[in-house]
ROGUKOL-7107 format. One record per residue: x, y, z of N, C-alpha, C, O in turn; residue number from 1. Coordinates in steps of 0.2 Angstrom, whole numbers, plus 5000, padded with zeros to 4 digits. Example, Ala and Ser with C-alpha at 12.3 -4.5 7.8 and 13.67 -1.06 7.14 Angstrom:
BEGIN
SITE   n_xx   n_yy   n_zz   ca_xx   ca_yy   ca_zz   c_xx   c_yy   c_zz   o_xx   o_yy   o_zz   resi
SITE   5066   4972   5039    5062    4978    5039   5066   4984   5039   5071   4983   5042      1
SITE   5064   4989   5035    5068    4995    5036   5064   5000   5039   5067   5006   5040      2
REM end
This chain:
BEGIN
SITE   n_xx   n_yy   n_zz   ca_xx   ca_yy   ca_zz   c_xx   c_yy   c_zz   o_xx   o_yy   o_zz   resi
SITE   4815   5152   5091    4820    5153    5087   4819   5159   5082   4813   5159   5079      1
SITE   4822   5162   5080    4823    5167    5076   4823   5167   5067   4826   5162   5065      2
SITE   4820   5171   5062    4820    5171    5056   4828   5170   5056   4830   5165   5053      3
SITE   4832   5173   5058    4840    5171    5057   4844   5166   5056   4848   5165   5053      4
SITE   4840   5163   5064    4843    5156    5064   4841   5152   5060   4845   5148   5058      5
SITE   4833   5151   5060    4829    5150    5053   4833   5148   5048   4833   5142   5048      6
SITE   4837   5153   5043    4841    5153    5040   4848   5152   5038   4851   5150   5033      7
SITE   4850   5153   5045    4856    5149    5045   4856   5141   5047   4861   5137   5047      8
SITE   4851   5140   5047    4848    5130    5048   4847   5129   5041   4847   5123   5038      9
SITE   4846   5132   5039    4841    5129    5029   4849   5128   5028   4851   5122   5028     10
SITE   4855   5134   5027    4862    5135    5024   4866   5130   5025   4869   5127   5021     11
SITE   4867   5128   5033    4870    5123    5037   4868   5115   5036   4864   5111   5037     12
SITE   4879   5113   5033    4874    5107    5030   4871   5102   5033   4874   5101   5039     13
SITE   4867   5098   5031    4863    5091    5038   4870   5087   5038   4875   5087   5035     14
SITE   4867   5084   5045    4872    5077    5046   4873   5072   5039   4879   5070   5037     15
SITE   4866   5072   5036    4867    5066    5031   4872   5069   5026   4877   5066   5024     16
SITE   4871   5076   5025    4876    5079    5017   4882   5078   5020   4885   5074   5016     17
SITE   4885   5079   5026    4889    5079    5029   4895   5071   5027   4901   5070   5026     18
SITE   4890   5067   5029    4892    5060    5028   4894   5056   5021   4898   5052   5020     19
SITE   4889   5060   5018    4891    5059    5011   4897   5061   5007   4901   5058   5003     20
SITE   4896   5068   5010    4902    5071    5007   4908   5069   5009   4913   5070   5005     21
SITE   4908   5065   5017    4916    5063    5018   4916   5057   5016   4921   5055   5015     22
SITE   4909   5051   5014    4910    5047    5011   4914   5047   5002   4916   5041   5000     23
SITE   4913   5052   4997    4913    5054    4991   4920   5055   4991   4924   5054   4986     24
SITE   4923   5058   4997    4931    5060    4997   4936   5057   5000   4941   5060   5000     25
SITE   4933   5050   5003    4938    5045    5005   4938   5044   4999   4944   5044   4997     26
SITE   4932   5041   4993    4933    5035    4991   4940   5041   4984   4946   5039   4982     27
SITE   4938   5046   4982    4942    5051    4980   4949   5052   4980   4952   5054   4976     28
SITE   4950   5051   4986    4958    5052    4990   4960   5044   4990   4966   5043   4991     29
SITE   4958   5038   4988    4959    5032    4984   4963   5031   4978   4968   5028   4977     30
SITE   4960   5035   4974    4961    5036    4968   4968   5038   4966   4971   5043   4969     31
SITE   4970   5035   4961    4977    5038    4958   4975   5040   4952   4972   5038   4947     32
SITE   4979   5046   4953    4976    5052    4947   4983   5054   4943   4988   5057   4945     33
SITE   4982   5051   4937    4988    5052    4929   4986   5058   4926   4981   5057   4923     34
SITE   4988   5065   4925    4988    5073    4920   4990   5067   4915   4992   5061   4915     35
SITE   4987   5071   4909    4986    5069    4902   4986   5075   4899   4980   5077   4897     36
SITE   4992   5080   4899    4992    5086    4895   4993   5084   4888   4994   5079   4886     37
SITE   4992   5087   4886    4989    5089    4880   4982   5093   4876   4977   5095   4880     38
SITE   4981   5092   4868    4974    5095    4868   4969   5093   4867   4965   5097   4864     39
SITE   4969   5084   4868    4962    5081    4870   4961   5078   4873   4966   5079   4877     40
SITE   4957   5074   4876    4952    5071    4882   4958   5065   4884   4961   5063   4879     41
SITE   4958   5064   4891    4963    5057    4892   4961   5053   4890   4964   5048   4893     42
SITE   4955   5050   4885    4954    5043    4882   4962   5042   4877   4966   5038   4876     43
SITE   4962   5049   4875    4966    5048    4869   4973   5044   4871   4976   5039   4867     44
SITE   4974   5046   4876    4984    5041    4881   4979   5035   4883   4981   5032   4888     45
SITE   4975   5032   4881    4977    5025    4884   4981   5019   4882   4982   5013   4885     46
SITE   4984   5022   4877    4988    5017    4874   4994   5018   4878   4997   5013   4880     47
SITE   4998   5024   4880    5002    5026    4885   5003   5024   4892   5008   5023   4895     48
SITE   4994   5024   4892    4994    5020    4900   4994   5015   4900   4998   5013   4905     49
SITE   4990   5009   4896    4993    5002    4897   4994   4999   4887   4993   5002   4882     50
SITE   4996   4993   4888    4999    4990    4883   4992   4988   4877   4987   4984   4878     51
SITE   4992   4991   4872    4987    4990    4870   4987   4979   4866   4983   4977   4863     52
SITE   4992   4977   4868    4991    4971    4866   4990   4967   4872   4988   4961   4872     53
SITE   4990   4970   4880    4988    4967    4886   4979   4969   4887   4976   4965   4890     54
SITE   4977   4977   4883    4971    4978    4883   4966   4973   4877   4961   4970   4879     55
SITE   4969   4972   4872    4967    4966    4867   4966   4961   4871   4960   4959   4871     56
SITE   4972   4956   4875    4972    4952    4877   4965   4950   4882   4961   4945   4881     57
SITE   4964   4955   4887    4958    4956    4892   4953   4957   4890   4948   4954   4892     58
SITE   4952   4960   4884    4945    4960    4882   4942   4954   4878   4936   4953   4878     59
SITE   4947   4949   4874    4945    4944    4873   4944   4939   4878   4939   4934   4878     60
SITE   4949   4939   4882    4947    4934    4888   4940   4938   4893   4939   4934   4897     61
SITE   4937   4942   4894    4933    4943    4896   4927   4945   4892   4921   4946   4894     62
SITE   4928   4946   4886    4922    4943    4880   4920   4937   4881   4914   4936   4880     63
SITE   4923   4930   4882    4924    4925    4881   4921   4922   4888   4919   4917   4889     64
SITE   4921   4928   4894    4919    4923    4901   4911   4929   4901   4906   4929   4905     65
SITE   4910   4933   4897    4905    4934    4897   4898   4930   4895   4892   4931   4896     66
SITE   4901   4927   4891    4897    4922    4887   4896   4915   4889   4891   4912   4888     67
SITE   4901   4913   4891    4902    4906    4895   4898   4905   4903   4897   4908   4908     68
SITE   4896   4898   4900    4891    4895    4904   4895   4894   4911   4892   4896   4916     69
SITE   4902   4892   4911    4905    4887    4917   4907   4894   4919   4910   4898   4916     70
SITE   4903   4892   4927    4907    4897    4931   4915   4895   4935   4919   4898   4938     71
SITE   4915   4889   4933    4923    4887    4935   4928   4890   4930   4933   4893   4932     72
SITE   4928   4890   4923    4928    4892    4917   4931   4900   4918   4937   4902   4916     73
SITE   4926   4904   4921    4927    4910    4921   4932   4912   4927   4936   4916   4925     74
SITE   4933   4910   4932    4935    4912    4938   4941   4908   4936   4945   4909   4941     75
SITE   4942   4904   4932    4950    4902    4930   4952   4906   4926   4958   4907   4927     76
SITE   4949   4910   4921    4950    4914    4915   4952   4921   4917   4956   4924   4913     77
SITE   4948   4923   4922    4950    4928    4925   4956   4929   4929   4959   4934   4930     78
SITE   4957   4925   4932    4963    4923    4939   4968   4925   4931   4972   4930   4932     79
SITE   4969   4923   4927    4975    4922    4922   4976   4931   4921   4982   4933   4920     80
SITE   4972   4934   4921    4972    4941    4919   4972   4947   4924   4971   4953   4924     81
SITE   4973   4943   4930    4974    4948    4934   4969   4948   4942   4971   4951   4947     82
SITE   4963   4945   4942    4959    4948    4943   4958   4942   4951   4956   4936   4950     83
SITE   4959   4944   4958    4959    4940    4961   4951   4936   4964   4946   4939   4966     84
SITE   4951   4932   4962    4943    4928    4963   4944   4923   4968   4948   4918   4968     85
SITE   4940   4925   4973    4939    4919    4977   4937   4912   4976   4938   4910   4970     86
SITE   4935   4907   4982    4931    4901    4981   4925   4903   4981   4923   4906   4986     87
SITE   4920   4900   4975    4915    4900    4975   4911   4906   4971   4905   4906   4969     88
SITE   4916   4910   4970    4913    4916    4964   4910   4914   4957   4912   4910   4953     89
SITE   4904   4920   4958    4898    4918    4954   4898   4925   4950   4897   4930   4953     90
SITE   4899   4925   4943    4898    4930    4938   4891   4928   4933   4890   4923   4930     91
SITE   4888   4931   4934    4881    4930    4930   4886   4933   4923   4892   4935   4922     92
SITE   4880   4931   4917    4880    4932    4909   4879   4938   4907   4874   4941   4907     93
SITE   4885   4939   4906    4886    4948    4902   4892   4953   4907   4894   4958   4905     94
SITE   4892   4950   4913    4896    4952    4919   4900   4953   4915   4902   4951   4910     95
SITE   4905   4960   4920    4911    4963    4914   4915   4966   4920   4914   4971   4923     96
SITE   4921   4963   4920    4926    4966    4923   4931   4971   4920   4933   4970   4914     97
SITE   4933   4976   4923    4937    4982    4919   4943   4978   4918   4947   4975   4921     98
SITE   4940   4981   4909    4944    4978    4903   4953   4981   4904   4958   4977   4903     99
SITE   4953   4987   4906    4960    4989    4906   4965   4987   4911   4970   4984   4911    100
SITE   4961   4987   4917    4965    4985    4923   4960   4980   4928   4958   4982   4933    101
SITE   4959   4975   4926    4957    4969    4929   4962   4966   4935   4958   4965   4940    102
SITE   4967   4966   4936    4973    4965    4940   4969   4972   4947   4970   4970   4953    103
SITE   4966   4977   4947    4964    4981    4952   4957   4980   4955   4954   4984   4958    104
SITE   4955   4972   4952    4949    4970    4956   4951   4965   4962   4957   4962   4962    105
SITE   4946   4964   4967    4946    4957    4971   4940   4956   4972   4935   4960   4973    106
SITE   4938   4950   4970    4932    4947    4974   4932   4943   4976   4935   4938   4974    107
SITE   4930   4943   4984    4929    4937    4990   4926   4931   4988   4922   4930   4983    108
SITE   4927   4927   4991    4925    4923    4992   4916   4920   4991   4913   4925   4994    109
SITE   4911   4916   4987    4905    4917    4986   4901   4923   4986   4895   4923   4988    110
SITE   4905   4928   4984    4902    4933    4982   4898   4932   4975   4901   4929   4971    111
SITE   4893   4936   4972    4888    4937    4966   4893   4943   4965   4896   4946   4969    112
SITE   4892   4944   4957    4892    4947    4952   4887   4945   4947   4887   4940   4945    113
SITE   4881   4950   4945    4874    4948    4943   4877   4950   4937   4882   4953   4936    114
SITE   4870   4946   4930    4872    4948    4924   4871   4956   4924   4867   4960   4927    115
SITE   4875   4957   4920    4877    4963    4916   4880   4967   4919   4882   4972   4916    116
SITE   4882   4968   4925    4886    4972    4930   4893   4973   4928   4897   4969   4925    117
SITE   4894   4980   4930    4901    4981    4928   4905   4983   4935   4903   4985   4940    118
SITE   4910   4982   4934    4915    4984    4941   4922   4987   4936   4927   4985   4933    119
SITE   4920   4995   4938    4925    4997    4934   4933   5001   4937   4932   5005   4941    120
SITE   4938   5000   4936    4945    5001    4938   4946   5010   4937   4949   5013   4942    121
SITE   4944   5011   4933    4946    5019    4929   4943   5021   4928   4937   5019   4929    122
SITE   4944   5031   4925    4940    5035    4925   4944   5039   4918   4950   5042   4919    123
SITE   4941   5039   4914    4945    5043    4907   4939   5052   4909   4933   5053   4908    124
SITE   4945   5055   4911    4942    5063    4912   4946   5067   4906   4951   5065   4903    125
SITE   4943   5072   4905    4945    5078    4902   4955   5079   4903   4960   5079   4899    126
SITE   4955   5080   4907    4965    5080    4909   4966   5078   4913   4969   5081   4918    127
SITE   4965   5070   4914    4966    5065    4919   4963   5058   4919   4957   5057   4920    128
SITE   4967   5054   4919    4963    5048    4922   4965   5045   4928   4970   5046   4932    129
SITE   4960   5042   4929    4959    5041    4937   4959   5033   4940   4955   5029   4937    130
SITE   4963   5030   4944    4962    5024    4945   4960   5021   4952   4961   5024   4957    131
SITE   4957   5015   4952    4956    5015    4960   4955   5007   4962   4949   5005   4960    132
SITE   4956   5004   4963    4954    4997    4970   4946   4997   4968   4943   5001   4969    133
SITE   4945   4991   4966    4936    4988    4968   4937   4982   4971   4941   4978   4969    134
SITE   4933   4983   4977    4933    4976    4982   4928   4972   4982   4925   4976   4979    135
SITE   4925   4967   4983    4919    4965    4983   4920   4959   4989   4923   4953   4987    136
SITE   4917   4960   4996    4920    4957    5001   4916   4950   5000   4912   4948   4996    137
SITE   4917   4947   5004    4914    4938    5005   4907   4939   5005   4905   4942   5009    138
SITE   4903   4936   5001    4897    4934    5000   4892   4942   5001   4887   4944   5004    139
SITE   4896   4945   4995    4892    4949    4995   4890   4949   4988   4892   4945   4984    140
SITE   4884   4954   4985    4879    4953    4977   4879   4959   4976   4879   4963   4980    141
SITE   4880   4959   4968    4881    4963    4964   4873   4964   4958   4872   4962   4952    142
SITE   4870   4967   4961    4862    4965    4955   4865   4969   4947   4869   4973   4944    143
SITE   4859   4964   4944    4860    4964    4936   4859   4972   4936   4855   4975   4940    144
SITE   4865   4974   4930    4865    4980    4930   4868   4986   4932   4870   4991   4928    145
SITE   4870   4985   4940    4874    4989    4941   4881   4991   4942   4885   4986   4941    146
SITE   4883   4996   4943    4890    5000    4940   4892   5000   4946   4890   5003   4951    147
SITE   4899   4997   4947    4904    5000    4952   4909   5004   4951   4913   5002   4946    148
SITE   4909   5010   4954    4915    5012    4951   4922   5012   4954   4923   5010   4959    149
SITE   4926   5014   4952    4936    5013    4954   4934   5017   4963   4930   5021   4965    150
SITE   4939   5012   4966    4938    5016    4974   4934   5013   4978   4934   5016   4983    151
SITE   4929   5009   4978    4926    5007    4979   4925   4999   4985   4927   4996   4980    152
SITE   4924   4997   4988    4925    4992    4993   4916   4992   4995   4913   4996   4999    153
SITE   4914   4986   4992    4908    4984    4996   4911   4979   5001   4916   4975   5000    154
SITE   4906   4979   5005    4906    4974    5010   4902   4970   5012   4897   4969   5011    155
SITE   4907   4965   5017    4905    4958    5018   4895   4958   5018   4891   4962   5021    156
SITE   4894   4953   5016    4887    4951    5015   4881   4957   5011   4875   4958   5012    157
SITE   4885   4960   5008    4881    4970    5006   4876   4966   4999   4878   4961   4996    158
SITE   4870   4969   4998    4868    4970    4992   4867   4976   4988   4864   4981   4990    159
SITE   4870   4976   4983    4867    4978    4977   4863   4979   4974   4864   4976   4969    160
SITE   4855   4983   4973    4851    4980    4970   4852   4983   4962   4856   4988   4961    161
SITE   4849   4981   4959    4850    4981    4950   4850   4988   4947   4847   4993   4950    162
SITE   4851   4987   4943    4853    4995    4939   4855   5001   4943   4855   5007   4941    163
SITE   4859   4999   4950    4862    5004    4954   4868   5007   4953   4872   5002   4954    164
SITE   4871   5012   4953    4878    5015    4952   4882   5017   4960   4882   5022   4964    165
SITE   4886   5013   4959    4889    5013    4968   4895   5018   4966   4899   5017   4961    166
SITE   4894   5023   4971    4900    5029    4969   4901   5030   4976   4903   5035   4978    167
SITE   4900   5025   4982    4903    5026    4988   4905   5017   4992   4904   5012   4989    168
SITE   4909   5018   4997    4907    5013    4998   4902   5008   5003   4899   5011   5008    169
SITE   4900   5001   5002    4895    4999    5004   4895   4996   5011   4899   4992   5012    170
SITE   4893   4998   5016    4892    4995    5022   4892   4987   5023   4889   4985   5018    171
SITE   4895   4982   5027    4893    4974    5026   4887   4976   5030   4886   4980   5034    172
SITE   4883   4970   5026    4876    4969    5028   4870   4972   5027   4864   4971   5029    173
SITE   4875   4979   5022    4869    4982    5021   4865   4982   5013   4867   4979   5009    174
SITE   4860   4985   5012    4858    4985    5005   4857   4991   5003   4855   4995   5007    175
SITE   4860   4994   4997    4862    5000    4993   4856   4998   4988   4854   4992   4986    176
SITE   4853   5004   4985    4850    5006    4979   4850   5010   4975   4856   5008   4973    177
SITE   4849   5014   4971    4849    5019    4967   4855   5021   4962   4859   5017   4960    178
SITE   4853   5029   4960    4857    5032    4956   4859   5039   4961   4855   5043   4962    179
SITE   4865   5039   4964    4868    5037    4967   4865   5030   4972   4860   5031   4974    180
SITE   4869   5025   4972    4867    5020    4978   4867   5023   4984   4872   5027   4986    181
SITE   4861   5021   4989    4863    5023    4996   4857   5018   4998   4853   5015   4995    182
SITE   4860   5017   5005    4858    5013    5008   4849   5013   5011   4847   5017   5014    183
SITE   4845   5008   5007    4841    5007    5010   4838   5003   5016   4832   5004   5019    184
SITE   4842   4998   5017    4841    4991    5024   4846   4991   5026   4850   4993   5022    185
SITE   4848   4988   5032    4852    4986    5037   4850   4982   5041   4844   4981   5043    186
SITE   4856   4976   5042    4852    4969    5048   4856   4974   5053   4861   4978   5053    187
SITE   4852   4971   5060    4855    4975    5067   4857   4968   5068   4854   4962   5069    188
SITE   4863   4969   5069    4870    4965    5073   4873   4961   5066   4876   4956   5068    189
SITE   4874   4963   5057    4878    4963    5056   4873   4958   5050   4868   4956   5051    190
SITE   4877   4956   5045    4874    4953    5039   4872   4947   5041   4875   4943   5044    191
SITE   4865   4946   5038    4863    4938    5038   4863   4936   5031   4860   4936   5026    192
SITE   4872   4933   5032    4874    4928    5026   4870   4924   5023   4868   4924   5017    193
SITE   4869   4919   5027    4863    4914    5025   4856   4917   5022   4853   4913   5017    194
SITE   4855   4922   5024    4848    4923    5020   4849   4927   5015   4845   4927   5010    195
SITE   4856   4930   5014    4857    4936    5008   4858   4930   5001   4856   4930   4995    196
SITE   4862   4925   5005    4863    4922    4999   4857   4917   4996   4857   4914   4991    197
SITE   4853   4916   4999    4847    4911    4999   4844   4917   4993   4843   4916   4986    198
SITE   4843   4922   4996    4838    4928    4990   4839   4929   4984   4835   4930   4979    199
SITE   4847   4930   4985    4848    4932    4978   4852   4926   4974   4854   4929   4969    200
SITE   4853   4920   4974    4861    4917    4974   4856   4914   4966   4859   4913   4961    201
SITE   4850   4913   4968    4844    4906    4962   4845   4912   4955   4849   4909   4951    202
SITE   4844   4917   4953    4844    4919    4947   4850   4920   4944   4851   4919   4938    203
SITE   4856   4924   4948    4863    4923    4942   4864   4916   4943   4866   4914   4937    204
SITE   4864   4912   4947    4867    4907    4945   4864   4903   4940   4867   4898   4938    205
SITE   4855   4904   4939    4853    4901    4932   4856   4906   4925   4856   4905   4919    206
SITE   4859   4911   4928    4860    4915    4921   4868   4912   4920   4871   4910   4914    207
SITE   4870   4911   4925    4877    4908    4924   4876   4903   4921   4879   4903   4915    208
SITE   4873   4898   4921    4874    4890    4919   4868   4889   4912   4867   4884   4910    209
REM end
């Protein structure tokens, strides 16, 4: 092979960037995007975008399931505000559903939400905000700490591990880590429910109770 082609291999992007980048542009092409002309940042219209006595309302009721012991408690308190919860959903302590648009989450069935994790709906940009779907499929974990953001759809039986910021989405049965999250493990022939929940299920749920 030649210094040229050499060179046009270094240029040429890999499989992996390749993948990534059409994963970053589905979740992208998800989103619904609000212009906020004027001459400051779109935080400023949020009173225009949702009802500032419905954003009061949500932030008190999920101040209150933050703090709250009973996981039955929570996933009723939330259901009231928008947010659809399966059977069996488990929010660990300090867990935070987006405040503005809670109505734009689902969580499956015995799924984890670990302490302090966020699952967030919106994006307050410069001249635009941005809105999107967060899914969190059947029995999948969410580790303390980390960030979902709008658009986003984990899957069945996926982990999360902690302090990771998921800005694509999660394969089921896979485990994501980092800052971007990406995938570090996979089961061959599809998630092992039973052990995923076995692993993780023992500390949110002491942080829950």
């Amino acid at each position: 092979m030649s210094d040229d082609d050499h060179r046009r291999d270094e240029t040429r992007p890999s499989e992996t960037d390749r993948d990534e980048e059409a994963a970053a542009t589905r979740r992208r092409n998800r989103l619904d995007r609000v212009a906020t002309p004027g001459p400051r940042n779109s935080l400023w219209s949020w009173p225009d975008a949702k009802s500032p006595l419905v954003v009061v309302r949500n932030y008190l009721v999920i101040l209150l399931c933050r703090i709250s012991p009973s996981l039955r408690l929570k996933n009723w308190l939330l259901r009231r505000i928008g947010v659809s919860v399966g059977a069996g959903v488990s929010w660990g302590l300090e867990s935070t559903p987006d405040v503005f648009w809670p109505e734009r989450i689902t969580v499956e069935s015995d799924a984890i939400v670990g302490y302090d994790a966020t699952l967030l709906c919106h994006e307050f940009l410069q001249d635009e905000y941005r809105l999107g779907d967060v899914v969190i499929r059947r029995r999948a974990m969410i580790g303390a700490g980390a960030i979902v953001l709008p658009g986003v759809t984990v899957g069945e039986g996926a982990r999360v591990a902690a302090n990771s910021l998921v800005t694509e989405d999660v394969p089921a049965g896979t485990t994501v880590a980092g800052v971007p999250a990406e995938v570090v493990s996979e089961r061959a022939g599809g998630p092992d429910l039973g052990e995923a929940n076995a692993e993780q299920s023992a500390k949110p749920d002491r942080a829950a109770k």
